[in-house]
N, C-alpha and C positions, 0 to 999 in steps of 0.2 A: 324796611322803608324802601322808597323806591327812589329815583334819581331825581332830579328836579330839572326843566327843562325852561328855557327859555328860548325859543327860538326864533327865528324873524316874522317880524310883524311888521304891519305898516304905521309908521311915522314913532317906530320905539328902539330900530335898530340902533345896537350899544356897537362903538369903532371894535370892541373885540373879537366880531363878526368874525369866522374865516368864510367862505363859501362855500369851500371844498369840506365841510367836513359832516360831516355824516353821524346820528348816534341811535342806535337801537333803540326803540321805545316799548316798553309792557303796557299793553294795553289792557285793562280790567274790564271786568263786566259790570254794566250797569242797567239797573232797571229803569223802569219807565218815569218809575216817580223819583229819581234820580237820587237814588242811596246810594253811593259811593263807597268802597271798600276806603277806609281813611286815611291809611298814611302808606301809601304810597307816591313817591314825590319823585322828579325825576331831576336831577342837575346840569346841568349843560355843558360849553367849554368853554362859558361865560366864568366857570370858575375853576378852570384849569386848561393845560396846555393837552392840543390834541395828538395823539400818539401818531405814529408813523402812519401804520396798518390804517387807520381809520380815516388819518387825513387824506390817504386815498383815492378814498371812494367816491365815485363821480358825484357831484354837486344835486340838486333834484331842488324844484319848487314847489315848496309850501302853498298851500291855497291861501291867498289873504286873508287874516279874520279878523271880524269888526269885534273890538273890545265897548263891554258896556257894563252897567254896576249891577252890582252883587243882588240879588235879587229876592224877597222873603222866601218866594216857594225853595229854590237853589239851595239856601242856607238850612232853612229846616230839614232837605234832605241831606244834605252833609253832614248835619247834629246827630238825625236820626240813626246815622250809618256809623259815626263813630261811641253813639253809647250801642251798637250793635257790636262793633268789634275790637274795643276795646275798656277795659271797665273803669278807665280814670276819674273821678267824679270831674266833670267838665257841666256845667250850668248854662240853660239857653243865656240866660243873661249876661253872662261872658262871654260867651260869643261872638255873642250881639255886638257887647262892647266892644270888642274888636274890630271889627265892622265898622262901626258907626266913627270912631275913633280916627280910624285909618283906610279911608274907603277906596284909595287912591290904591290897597295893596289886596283889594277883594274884587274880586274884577268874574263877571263872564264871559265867553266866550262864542263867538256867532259863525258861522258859515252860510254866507248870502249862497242866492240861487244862482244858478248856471248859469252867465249872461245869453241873453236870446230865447230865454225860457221863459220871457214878459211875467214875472215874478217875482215881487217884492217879498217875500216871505224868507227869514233868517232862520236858523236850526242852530239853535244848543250845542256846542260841540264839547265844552266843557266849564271847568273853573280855575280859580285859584286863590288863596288868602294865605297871606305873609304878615308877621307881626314884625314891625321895627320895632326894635328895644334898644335902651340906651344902653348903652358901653356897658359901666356899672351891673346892671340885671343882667344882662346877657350873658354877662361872662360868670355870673351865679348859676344863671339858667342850662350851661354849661357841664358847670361841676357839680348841678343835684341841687343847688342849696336855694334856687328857685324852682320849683313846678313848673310844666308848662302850664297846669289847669290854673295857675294860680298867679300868671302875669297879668298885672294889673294895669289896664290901658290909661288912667288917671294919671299915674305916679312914676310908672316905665317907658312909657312912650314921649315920644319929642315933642314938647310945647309949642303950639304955634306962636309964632315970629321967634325961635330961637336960631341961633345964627347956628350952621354947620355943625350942629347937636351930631354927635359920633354916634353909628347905632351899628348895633347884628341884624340881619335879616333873617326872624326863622321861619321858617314855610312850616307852617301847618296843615296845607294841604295843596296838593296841584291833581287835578283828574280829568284824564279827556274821559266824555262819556262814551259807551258803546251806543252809537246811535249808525246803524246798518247802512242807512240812504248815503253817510259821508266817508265809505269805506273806501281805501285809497283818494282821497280829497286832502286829508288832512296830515301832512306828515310834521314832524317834531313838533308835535304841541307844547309838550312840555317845555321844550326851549323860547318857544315864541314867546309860554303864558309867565316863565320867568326873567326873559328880557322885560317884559310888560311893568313886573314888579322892580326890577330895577332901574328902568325908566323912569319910574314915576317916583320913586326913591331919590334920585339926582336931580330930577324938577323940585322936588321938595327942598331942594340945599343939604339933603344929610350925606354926613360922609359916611360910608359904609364900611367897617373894617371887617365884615366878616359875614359867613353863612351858616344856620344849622337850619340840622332838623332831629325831630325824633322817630326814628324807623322800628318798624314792628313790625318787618318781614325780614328775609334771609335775603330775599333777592332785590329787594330796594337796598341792604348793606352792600351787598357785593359791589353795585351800581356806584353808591355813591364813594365807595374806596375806591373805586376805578376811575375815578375821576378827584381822586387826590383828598377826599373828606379822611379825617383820623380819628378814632373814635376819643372821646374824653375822658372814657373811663365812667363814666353814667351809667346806669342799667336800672330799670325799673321791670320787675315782677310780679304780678297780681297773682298769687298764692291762696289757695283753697285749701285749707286744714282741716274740715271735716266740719268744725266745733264752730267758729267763730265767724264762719262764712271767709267772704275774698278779702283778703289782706294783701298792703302792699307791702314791699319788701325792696329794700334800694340798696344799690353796689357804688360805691364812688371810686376813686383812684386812690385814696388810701386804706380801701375795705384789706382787712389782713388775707393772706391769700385761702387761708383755711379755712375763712368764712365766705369765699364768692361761690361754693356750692348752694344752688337754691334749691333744694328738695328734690325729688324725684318729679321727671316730666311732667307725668299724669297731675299732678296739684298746678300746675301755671296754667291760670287760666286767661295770662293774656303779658309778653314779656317787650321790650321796648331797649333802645341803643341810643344815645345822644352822640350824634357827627356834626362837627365841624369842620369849613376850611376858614383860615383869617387870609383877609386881605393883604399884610403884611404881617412881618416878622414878629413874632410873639415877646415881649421881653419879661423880663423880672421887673420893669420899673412899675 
């Protein structure tokens, strides 16, 4: 998985702002028709404290970017990208619903023209979609005993007019696009595009205790334990046995340790990590 960014934006910055702080960004490739490699996600220091070394680093400005809503062509290439790279059964229809549900937490991203360049024309720089989930799912969603393919925007997400409905915030996806014209223009998207989602999160009245995600890379995990995410003990492995075709195969925190071998390499044909960081202190109540 990848890190999850939010970084400053206009009229979304969150007081936990530093200025000085600085955080590397992976930038993927994207094509034209805008399939995004899926779960890389990038986190910010929206949800941790920023280390010595990094706080740093001399400060730099972000180019403004105008947020706008989620868009059909946007969304289908991000559907299309993750039944590409990964085999979860995931439904347009769910997606959708996700979307439509929460559209406050599906956001695009714009980079206007160069002022003086008499040029009303916006460019695509990327996306973002987060799922609020209530307390309850989340902390299911967490341990395995929800899916992600399988949150239900009806019955998990916060009710309009509920008062200060507790939710997780999981990112399902954050991606700057590779678009070459906005190269050096855009720096910490990820942080801007996930201030974005928390902004809009606190206008909602929900209190937020917490952030995940589900990572399917090496180098979005490093990312996000580098900035204080701990794994749950979650693991999902999409397994090829010859006979039965892709099966899934899940590791929870109390899989016995002799069973957390999944097969030999070559059979995963696609593995995933669930991270978290809470808001606050975790209790047994």
């Amino acid at each position: 998985m990848s890190p999850s960014e939010r970084r400053q934006e206009e009229g979304t910055a969150v007081q936990h702002h530093n200025p000085n702080f600085m955080i590397e960004i992976l930038t993927l490739p994207h094509s034209n028709d805008h399939k995004p490699p899926r779960r890389d996600f990038f986190p910010s220091q929206l949800l941790t404290k920023p280390n010595k070394k990094t706080a740093e680093m001399p400060a730099s400005a972000p180019a403004p970017l105008k947020q706008g809503s989620m868009t059909d062509e946007v969304l289908r290439g991000i559907f299309a990208s993750d039944q590409d790279m990964y085999p979860a059964p995931l439904t347009w229809d769910r997606l959708r619903s996700w979307t439509t549900a929460a559209p406050e937490l599906a956001t695009c991203f714009y980079l206007s023209a160069d002022a003086g360049d008499n040029d009303d024309t916006q460019t695509l720089v990327g996306a973002v979609i987060a799922l609020p989930i209530l307390a309850p799912a989340w902390r299911d969603l967490l341990a395995g005993e929800v899916k992600e393919v399988d949150v239900d925007a009806g019955t998990m997400f916060p009710r309009a007019g509920a008062e200060y409905p507790e939710v997780g915030l999981h990112v399902f996806h954050v991606e700057r696009f590779h678009v070459p014209e906005t190269q050096g223009k855009v720096r910490g998207f990820a942080e801007t595009s996930m201030r974005a989602v928390v902004a809009a999160a606190e206008r909602k009245g929900w209190s937020i205790i917490g952030y995940s995600a589900l990572t399917a890379t090496p180098e979005g995990r490093r990312c996000f334990e580098k900035l204080g995410f701990e794994a749950t003990g979650y693991e999902e492995f999409w397994v090829d046995d010859g006979r039965e075709g892709v099966q899934l195969v899940t590791i929870t925190a109390d899989t016995a340790p002799e069973k957390r071998e999944v097969r030999e390499a070559a059979t995963v044909r696609g593995q995933a990590r669930m991270l978290a960081k809470h808001s606050h202190p975790v209790t047994d109540a």
